[in-house]
C-alpha positions in Angstrom: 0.0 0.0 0.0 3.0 2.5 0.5 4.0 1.7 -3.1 1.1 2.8 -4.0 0.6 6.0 -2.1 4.3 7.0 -3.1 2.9 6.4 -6.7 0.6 8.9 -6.8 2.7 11.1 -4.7 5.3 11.2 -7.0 2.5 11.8 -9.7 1.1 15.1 -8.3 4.6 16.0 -8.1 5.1 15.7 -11.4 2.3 17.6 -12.4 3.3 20.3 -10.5 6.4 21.0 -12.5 4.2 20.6 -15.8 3.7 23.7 -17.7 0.2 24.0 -19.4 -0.8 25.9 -22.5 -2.8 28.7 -21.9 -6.4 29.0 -23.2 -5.4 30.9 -27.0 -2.4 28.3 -27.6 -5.4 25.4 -27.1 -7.1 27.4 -29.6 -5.0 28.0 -32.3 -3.7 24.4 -32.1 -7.1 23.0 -32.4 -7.6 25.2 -35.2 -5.0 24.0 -36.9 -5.8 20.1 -36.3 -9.3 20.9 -37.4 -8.0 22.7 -40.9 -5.8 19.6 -41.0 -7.9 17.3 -41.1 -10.4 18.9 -43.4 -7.9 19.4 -46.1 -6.5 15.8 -46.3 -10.2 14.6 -45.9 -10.9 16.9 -49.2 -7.6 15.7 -50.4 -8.6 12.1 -49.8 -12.2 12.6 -50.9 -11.1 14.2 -54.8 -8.6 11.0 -54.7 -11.5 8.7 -54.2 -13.3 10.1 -57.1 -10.2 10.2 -59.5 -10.0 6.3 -58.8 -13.4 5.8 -59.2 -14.0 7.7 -62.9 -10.9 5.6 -63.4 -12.1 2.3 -63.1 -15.1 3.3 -64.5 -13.2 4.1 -68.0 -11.6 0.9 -67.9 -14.3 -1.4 -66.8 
């Protein structure tokens, strides 16, 4: 049981030292994961078609 208390002793500790974003850092990163991922989704999407008029020409 000390294990285990020490554990998450050690833990908090730890998440003392760490040093969060602040609130507009959160922001602009998720703005840029969300304009990620819509742009290799559109990316991906005009891929799909390509491939598909493709095999439609040859079959």
């Amino acid at each position: 049981m000390k294990k285990i208390f020490q554990f998450f002793k050690e833990c908090a500790g730890e998440l003392r030292k760490v040093t969060w974003p602040t609130r507009s850092e959160v922001f602009s990163s998720t703005k840029v994961v969300f304009i990620s991922t819509i742009v290799v989704a559109v990316l991906l999407g005009l891929l799909d078609w390509v491939f598909t008029q493709g095999y439609s020409l040859v079959f």
